[in-house]
TORPA-4810 file (N, C-alpha, C, O; in nm, 3 decimals):
<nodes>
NODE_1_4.446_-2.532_4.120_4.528_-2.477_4.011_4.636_-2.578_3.974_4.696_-2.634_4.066_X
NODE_2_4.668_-2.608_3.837_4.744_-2.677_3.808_4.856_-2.603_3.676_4.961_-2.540_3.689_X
NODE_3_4.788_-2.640_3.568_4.849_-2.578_3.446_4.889_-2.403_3.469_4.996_-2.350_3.441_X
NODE_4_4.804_-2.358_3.511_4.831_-2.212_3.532_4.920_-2.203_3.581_4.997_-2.145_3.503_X
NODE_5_4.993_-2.235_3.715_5.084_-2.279_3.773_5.262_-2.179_3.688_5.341_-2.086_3.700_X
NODE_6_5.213_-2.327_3.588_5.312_-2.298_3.474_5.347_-2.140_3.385_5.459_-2.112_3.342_X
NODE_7_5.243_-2.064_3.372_5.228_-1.981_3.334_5.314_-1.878_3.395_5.391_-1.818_3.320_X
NODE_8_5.313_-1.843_3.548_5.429_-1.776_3.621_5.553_-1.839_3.536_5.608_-1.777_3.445_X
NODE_9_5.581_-1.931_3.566_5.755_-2.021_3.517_5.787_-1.888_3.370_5.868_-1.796_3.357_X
NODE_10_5.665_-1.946_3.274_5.695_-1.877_3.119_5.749_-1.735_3.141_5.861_-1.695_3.109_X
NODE_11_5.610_-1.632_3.228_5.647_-1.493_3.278_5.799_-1.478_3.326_5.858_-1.373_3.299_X
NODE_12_5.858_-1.571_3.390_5.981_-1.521_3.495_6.083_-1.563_3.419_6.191_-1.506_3.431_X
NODE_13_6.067_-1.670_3.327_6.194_-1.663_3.258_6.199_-1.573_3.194_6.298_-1.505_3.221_X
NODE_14_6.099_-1.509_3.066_6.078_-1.357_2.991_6.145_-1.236_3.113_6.199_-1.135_3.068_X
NODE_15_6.140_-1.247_3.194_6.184_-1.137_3.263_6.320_-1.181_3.312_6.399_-1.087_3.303_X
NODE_16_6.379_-1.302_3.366_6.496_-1.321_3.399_6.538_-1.414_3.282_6.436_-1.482_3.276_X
NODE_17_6.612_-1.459_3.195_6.678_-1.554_3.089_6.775_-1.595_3.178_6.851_-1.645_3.095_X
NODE_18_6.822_-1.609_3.268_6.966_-1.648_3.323_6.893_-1.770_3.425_6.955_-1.874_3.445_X
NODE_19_6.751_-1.746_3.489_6.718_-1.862_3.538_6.662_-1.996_3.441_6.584_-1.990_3.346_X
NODE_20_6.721_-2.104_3.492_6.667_-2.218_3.408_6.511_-2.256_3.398_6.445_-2.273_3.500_X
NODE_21_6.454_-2.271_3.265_6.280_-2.284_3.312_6.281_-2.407_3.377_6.193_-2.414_3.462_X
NODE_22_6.360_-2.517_3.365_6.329_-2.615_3.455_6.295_-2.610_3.588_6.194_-2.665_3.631_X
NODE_23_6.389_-2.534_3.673_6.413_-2.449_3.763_6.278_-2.371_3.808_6.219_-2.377_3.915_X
NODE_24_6.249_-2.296_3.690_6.093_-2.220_3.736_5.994_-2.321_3.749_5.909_-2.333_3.837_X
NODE_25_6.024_-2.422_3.611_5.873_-2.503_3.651_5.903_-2.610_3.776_5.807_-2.670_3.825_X
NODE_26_6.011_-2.629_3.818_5.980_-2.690_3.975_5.937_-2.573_4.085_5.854_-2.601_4.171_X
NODE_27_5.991_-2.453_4.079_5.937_-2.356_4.167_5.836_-2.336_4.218_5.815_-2.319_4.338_X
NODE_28_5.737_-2.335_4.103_5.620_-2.256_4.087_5.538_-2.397_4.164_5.436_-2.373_4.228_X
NODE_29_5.589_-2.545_4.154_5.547_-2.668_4.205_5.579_-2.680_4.318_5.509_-2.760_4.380_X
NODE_30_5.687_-2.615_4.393_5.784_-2.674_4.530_5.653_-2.721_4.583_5.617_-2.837_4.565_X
NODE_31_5.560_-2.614_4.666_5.492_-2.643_4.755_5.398_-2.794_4.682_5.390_-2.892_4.756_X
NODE_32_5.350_-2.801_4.575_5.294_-2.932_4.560_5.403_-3.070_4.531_5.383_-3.189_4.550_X
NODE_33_5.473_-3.028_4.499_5.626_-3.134_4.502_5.634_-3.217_4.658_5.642_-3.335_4.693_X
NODE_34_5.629_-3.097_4.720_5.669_-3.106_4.887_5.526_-3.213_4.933_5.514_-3.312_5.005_X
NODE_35_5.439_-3.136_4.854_5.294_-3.210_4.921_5.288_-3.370_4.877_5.222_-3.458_4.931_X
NODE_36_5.380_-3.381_4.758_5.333_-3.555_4.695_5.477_-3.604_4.812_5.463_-3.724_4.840_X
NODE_37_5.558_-3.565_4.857_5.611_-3.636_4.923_5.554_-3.675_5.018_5.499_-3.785_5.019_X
NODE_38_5.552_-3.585_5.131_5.408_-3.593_5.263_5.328_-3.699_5.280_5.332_-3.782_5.371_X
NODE_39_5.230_-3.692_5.157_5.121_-3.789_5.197_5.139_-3.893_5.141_5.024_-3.926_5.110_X
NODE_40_5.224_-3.988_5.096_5.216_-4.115_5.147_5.324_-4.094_5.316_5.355_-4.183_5.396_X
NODE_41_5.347_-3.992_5.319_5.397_-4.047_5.466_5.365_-4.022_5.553_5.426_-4.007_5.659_X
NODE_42_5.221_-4.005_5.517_5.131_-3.951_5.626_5.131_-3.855_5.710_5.053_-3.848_5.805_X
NODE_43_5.247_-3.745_5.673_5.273_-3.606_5.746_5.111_-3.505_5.725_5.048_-3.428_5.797_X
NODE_44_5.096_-3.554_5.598_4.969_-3.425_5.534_4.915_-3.542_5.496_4.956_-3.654_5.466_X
NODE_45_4.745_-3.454_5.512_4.653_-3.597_5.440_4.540_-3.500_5.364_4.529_-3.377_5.367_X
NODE_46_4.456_-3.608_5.291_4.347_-3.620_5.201_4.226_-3.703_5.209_4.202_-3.786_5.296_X
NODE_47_4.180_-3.683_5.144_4.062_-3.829_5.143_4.031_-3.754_4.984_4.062_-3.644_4.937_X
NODE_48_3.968_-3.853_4.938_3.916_-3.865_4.767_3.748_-3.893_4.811_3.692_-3.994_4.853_X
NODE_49_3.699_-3.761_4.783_3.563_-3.781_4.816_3.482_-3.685_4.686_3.473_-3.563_4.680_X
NODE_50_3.431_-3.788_4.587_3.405_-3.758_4.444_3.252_-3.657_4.480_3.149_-3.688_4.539_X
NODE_51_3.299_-3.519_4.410_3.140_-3.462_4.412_3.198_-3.374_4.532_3.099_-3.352_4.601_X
NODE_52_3.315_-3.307_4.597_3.348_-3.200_4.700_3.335_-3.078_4.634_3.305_-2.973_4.690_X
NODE_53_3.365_-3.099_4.474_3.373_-2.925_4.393_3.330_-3.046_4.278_3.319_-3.168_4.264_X
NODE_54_3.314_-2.918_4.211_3.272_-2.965_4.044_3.367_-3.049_3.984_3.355_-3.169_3.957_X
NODE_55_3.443_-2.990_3.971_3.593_-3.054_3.907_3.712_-3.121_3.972_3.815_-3.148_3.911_X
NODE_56_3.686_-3.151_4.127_3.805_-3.207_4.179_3.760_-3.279_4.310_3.677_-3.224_4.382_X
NODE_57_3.804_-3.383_4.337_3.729_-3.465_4.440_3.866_-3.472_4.571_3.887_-3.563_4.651_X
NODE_58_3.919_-3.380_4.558_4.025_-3.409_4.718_3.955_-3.357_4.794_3.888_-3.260_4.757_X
NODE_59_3.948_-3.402_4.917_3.920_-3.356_5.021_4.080_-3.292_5.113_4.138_-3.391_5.159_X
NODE_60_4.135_-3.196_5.138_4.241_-3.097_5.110_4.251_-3.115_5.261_4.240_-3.000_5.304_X
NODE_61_4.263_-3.180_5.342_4.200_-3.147_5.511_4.336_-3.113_5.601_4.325_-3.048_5.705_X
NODE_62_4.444_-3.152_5.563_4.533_-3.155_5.706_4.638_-3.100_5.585_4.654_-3.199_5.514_X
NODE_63_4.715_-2.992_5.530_4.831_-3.002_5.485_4.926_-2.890_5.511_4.993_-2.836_5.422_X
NODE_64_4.928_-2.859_5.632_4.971_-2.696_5.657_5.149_-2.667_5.692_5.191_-2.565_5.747_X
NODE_65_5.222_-2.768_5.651_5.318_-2.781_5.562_5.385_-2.736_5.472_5.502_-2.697_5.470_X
NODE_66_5.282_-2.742_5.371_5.324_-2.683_5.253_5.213_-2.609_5.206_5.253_-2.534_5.117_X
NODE_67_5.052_-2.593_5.232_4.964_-2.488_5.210_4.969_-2.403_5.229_4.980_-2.313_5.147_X
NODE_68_4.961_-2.386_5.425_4.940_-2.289_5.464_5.027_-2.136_5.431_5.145_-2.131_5.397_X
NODE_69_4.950_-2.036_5.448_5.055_-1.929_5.402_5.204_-1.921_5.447_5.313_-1.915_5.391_X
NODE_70_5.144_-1.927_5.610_5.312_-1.980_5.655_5.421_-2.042_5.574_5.541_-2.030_5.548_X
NODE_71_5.342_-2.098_5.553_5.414_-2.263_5.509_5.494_-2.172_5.385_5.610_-2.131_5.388_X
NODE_72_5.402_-2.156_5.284_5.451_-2.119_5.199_5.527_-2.016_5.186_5.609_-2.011_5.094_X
NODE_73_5.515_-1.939_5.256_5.643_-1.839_5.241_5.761_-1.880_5.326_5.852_-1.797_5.328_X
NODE_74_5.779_-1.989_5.396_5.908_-2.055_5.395_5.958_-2.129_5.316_6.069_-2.181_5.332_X
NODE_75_5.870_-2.149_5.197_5.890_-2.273_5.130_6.004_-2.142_4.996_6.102_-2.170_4.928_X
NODE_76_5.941_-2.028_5.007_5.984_-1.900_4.969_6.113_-1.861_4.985_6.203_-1.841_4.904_X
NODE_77_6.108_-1.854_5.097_6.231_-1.860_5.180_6.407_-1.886_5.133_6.508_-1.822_5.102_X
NODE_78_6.354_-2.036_5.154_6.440_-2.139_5.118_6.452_-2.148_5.012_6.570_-2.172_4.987_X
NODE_79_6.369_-2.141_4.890_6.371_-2.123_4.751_6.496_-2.017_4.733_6.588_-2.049_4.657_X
NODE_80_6.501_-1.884_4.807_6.513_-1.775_4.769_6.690_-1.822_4.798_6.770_-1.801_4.707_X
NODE_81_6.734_-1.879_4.917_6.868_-1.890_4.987_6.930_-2.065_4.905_7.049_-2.097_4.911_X
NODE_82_6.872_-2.113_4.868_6.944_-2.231_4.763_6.939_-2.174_4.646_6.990_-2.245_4.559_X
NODE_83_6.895_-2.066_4.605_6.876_-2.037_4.494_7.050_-1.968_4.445_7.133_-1.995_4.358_X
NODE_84_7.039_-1.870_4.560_7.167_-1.772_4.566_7.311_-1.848_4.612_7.426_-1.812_4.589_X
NODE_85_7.259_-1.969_4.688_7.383_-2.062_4.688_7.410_-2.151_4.578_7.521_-2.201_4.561_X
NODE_86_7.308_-2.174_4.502_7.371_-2.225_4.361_7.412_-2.141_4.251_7.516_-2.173_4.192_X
NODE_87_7.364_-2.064_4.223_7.376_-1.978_4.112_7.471_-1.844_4.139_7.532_-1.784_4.050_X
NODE_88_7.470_-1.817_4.249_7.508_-1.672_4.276_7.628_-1.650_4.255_7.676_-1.542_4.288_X
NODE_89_7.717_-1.764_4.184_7.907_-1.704_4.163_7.863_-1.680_4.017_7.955_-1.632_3.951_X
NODE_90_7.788_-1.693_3.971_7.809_-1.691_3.800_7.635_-1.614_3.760_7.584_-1.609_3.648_X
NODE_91_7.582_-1.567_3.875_7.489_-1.468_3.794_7.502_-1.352_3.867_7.513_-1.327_3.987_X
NODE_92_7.496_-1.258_3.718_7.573_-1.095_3.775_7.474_-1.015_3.879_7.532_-0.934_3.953_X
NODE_93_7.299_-1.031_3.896_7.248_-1.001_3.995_7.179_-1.143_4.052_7.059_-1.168_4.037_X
NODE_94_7.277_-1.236_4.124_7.213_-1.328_4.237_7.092_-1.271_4.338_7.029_-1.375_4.357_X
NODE_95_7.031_-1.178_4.404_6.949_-1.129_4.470_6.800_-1.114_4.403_6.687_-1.149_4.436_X
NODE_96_6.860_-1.039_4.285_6.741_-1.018_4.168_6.666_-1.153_4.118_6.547_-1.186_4.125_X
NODE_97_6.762_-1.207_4.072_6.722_-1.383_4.027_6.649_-1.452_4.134_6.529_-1.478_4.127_X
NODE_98_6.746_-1.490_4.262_6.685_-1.549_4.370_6.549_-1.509_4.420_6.467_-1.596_4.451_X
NODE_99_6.523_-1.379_4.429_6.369_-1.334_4.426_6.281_-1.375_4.338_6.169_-1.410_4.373_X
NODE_100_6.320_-1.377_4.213_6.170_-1.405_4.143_6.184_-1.528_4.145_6.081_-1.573_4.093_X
NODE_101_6.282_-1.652_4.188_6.267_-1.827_4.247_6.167_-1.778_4.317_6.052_-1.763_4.274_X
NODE_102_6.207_-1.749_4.433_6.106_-1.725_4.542_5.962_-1.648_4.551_5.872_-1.652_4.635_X
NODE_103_5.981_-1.566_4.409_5.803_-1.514_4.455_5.737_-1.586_4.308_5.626_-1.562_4.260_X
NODE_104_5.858_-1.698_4.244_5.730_-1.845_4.195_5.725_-1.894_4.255_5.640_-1.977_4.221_X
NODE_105_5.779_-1.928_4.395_5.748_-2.044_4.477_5.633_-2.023_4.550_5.557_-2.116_4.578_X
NODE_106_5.610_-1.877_4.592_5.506_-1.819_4.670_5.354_-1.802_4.591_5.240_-1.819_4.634_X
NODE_107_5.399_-1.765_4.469_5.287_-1.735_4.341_5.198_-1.883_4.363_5.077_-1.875_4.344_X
NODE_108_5.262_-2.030_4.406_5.138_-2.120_4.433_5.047_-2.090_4.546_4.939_-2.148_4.559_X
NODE_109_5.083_-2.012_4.616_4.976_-2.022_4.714_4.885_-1.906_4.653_4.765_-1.927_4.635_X
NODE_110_4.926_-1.819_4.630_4.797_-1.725_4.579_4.745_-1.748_4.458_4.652_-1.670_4.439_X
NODE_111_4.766_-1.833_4.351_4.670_-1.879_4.264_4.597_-1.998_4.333_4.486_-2.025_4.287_X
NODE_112_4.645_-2.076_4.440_4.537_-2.169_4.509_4.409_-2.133_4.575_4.305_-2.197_4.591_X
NODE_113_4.458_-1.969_4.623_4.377_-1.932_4.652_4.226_-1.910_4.618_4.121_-1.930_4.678_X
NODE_114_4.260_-1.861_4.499_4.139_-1.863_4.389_4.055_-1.955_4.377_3.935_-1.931_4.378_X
NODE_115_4.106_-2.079_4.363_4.017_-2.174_4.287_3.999_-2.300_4.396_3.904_-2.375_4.375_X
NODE_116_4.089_-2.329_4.516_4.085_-2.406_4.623_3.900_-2.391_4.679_3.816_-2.318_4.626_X
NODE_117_3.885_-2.452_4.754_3.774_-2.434_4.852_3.797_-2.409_4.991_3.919_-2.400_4.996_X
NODE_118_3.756_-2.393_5.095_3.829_-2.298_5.213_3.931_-2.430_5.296_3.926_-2.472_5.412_X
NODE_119_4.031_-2.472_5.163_4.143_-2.566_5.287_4.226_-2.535_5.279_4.304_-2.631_5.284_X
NODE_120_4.315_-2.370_5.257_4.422_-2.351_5.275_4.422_-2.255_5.356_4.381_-2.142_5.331_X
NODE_121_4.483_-2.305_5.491_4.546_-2.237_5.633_4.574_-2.122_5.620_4.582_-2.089_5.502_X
NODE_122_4.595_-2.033_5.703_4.724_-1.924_5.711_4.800_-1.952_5.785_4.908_-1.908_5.748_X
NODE_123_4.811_-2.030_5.923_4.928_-2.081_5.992_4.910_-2.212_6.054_4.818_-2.202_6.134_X
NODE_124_4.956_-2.328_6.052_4.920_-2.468_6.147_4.798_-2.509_6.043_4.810_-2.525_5.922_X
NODE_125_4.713_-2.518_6.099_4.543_-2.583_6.032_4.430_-2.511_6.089_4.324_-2.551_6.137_X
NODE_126_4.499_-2.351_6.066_4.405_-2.255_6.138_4.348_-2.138_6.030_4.432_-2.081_5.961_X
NODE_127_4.232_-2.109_6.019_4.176_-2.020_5.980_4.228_-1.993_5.809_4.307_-1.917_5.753_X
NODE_128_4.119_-2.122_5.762_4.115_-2.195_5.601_4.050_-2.115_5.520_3.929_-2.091_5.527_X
NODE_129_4.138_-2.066_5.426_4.072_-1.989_5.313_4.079_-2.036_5.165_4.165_-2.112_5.121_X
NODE_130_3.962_-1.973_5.086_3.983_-2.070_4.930_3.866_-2.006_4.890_3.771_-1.990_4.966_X
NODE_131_3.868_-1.959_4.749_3.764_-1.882_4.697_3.659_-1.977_4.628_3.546_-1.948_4.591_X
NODE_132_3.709_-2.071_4.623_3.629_-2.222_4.546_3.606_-2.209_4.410_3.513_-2.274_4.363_X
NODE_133_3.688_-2.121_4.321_3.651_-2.130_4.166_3.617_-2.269_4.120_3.528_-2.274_4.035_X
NODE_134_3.679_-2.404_4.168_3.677_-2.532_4.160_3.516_-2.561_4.122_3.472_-2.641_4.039_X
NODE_135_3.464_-2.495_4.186_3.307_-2.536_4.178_3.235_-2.434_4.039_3.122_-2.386_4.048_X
NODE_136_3.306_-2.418_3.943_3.266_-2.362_3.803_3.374_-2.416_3.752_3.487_-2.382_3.787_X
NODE_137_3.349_-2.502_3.667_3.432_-2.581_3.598_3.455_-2.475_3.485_3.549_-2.399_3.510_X
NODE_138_3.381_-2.447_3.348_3.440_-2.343_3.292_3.540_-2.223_3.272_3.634_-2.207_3.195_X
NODE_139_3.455_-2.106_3.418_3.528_-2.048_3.462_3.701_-2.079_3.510_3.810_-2.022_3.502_X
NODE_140_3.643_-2.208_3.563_3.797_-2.265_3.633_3.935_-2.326_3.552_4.055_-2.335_3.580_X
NODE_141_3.852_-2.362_3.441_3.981_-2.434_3.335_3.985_-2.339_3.239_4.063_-2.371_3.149_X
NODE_142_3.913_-2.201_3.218_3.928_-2.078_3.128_4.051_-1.996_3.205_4.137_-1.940_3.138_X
NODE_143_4.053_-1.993_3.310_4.151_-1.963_3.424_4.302_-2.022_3.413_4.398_-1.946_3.405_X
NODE_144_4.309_-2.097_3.413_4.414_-2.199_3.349_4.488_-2.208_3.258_4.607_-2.240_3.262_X
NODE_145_4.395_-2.167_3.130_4.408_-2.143_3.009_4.476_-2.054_3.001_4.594_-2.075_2.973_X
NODE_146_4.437_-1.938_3.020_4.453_-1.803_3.017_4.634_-1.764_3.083_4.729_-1.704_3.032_X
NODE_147_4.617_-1.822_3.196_4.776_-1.808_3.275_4.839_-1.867_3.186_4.907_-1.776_3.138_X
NODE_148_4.869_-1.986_3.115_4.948_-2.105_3.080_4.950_-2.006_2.902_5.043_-1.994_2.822_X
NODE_149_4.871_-1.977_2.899_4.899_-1.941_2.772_5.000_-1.758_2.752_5.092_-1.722_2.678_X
NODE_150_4.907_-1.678_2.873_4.955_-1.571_2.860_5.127_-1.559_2.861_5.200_-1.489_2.792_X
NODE_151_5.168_-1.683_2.997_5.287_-1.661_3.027_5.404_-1.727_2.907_5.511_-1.683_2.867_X
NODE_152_5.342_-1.825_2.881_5.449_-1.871_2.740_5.396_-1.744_2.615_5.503_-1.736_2.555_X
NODE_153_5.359_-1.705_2.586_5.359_-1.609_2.484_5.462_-1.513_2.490_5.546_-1.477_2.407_X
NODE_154_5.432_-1.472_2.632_5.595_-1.379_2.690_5.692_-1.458_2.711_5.790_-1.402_2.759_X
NODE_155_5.702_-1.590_2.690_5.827_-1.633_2.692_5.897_-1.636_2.540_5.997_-1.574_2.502_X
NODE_156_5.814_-1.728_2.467_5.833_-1.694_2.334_5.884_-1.559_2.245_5.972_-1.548_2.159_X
NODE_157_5.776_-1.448_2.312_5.849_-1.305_2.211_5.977_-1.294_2.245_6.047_-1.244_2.157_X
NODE_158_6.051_-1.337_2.377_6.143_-1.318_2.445_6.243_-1.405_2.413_6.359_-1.372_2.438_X
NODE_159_6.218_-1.515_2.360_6.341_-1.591_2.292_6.321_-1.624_2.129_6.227_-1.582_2.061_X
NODE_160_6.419_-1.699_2.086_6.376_-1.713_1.935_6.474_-1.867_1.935_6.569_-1.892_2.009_X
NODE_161_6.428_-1.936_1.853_6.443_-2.035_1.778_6.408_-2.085_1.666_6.303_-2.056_1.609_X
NODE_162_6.524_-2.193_1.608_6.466_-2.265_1.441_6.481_-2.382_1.411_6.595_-2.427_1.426_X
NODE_163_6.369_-2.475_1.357_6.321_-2.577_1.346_6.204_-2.564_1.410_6.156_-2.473_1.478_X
NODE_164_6.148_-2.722_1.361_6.004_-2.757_1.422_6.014_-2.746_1.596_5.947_-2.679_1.674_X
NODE_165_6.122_-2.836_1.618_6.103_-2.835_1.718_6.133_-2.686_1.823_6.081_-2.697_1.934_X
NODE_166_6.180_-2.602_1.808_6.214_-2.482_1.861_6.119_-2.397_1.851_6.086_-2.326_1.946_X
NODE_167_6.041_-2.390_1.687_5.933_-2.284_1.688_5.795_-2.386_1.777_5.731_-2.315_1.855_X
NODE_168_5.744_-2.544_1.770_5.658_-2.564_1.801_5.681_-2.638_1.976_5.601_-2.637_2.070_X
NODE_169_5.804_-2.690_1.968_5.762_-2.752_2.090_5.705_-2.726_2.252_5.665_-2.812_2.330_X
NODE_170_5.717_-2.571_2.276_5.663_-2.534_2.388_5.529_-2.553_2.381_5.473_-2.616_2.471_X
NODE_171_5.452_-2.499_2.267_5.327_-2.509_2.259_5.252_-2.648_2.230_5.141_-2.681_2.271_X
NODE_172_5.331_-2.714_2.159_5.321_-2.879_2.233_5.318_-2.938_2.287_5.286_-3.055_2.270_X
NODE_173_5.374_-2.850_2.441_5.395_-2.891_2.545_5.260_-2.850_2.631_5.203_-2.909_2.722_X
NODE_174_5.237_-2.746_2.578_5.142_-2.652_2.679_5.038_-2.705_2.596_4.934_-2.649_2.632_X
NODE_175_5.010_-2.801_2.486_4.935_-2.892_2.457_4.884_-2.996_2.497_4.769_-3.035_2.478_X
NODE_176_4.982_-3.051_2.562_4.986_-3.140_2.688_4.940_-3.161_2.790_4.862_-3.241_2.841_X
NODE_177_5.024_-3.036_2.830_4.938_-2.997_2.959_4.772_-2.953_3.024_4.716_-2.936_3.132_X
NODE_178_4.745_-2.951_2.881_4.604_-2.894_2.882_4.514_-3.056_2.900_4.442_-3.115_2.981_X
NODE_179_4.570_-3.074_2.774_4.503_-3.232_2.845_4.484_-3.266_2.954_4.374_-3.291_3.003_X
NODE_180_4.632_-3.274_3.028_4.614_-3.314_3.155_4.548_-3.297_3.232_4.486_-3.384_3.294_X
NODE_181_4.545_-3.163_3.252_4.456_-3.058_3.311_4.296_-3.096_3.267_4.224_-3.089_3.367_X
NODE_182_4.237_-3.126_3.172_4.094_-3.177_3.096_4.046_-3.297_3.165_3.933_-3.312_3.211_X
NODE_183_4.195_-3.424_3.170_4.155_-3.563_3.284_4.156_-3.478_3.402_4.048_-3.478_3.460_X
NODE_184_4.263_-3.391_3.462_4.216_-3.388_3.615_4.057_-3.335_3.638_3.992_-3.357_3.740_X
NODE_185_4.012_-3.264_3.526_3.893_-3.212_3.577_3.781_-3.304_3.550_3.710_-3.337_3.645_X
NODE_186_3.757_-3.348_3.433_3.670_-3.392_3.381_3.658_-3.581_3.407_3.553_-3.645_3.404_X
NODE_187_3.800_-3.637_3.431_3.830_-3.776_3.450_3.835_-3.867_3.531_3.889_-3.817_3.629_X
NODE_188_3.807_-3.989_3.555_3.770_-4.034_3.662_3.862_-4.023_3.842_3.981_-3.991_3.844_X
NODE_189_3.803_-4.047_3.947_3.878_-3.988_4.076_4.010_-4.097_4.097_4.017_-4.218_4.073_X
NODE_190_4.111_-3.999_4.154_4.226_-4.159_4.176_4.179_-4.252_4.286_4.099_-4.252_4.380_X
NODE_191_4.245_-4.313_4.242_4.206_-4.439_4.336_4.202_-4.413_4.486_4.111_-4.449_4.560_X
NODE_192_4.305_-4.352_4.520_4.385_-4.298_4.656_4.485_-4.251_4.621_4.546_-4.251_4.515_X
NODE_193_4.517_-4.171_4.805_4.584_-4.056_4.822_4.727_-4.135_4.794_4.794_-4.044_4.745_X
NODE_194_4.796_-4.229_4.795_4.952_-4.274_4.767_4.968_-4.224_4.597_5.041_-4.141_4.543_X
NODE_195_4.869_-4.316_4.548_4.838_-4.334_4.402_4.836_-4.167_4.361_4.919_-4.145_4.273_X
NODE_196_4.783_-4.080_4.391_4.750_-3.964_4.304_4.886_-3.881_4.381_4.930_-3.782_4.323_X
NODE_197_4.945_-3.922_4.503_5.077_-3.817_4.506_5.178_-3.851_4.373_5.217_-3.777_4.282_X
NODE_198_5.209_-4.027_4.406_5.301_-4.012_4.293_5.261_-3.970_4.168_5.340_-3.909_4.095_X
NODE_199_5.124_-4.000_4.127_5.101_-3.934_3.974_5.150_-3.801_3.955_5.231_-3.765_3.870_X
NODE_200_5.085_-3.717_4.057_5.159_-3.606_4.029_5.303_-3.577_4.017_5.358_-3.503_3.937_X
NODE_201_5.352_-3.645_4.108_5.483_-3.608_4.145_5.543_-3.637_3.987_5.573_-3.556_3.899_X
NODE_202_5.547_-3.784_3.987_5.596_-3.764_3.820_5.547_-3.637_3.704_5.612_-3.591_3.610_X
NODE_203_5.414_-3.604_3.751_5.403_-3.517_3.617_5.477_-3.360_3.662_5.479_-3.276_3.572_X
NODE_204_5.515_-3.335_3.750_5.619_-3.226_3.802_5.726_-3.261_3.790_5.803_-3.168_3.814_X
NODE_205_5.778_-3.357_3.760_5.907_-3.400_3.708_5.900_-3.423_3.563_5.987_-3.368_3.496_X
NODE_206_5.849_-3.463_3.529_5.844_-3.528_3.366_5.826_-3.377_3.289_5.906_-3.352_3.199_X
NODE_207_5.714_-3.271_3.325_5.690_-3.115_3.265_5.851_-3.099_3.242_5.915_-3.086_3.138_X
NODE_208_5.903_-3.108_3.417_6.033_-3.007_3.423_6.132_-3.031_3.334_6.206_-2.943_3.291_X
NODE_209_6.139_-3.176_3.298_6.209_-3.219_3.210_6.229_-3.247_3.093_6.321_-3.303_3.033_X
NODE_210_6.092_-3.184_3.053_6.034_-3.152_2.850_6.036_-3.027_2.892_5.981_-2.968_2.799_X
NODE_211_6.079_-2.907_3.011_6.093_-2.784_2.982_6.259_-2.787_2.938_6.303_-2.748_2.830_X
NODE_212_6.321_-2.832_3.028_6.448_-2.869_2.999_6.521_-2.885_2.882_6.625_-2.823_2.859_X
NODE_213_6.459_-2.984_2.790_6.512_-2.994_2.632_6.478_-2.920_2.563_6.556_-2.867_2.483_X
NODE_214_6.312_-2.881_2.572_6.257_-2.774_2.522_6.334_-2.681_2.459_6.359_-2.652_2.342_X
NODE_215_6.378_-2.629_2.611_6.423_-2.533_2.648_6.587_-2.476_2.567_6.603_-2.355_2.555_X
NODE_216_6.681_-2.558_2.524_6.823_-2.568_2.485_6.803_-2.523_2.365_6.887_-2.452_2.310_X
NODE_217_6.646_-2.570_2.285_6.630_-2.577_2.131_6.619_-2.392_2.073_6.642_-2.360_1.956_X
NODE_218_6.573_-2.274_2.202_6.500_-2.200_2.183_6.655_-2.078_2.281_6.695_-2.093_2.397_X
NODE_219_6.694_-1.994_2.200_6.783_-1.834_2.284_6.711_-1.742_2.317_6.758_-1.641_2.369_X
</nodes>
């Protein structure tokens, strides 16, 4: 899961406006944020083995860190308690807010679920689950679609803006992203595991930061 991802962020700002979407769209990433740090440092690993699923050639083997359920609901956790230490003098329900940080931070592991193949843990590197949508490419990027689009739609009815850039640029964005999403599936394998953390990592930074401006243009 990638773009879909995003789709929670759109949902939770429509329901909270006081959290920043930048904010959501790193959330909804922590756990893969966390993961491009890792493996170049060899905490969590991979191998790039082209032809594992239809659409994605990682081999997912050691990352229980930031996969595993465990993992992730500390990653939850902590989302939930920096959340309330930054924000909580100046938002009128800090608890309310800090929760839905935290159940986008958690929301990655159960859309991985879906579409992963059986390499995500429930505790350590024990007892790997993954429904493998990965291996129906259609199905799998209709999936995608569907989140990324549903959730900015509810973000949109929910705010308003004027100019080009205010009425079009989210969906320019989520234009983008689709692409991206089209090379990861359809485009050639990275080279290696250093090479494809930082790619990502930048594109979890670079989103967060066209949600960011985006974002100022649109109440």
């Amino acid at each position: 899961m990638f773009i879909g991802h995003y789709g929670v962020s759109y949902a939770a700002k429509a329901v909270n406006k006081q959290i920043p979407l930048w904010l959501l769209f790193i959330a909804v990433q922590l756990v893969d944020v966390a993961w491009a740090i890792l493996v170049p440092l060899g905490i969590e690993k991979l191998r790039i083995v082209p032809g594992i699923t239809a659409t994605n050639p990682l081999d997912l083997y050691y990352m229980p860190y930031t996969h595993s359920l465990v993992g992730a609901a500390l990653w939850s956790l902590l989302a939930y308690g920096a959340y309330r230490l930054w924000a909580g003098q100046g938002n009128a329900r800090p608890h309310r807010a800090a929760l839905i940080v935290a159940l986008a931070v958690f929301s990655h592991w159960l859309l991985d679920l879906i579409v992963h193949r059986p390499d995500l843990p429930l505790y350590d590197d024990q007892y790997k689950l993954g429904l493998g949508l990965w291996n129906y490419p259609a199905p799998a990027l209709l999936l995608e679609i569907a989140l990324l689009a549903g959730g900015m739609w509810l973000y949109l009815r929910a705010t308003r803006g004027q100019g080009f850039g205010a009425r079009y640029g989210m969906p320019l964005l989520g234009a983008v992203m689709l692409a991206t999403q089209a090379i990861v599936f359809f485009g050639p394998p990275p080279p290696n595991a250093p090479a494809l953390a930082a790619t990502a990592l930048i594109g979890y930074l670079g989103f967060a930061a066209a949600a960011h401006w985006l974002e100022k243009k649109r109440r």
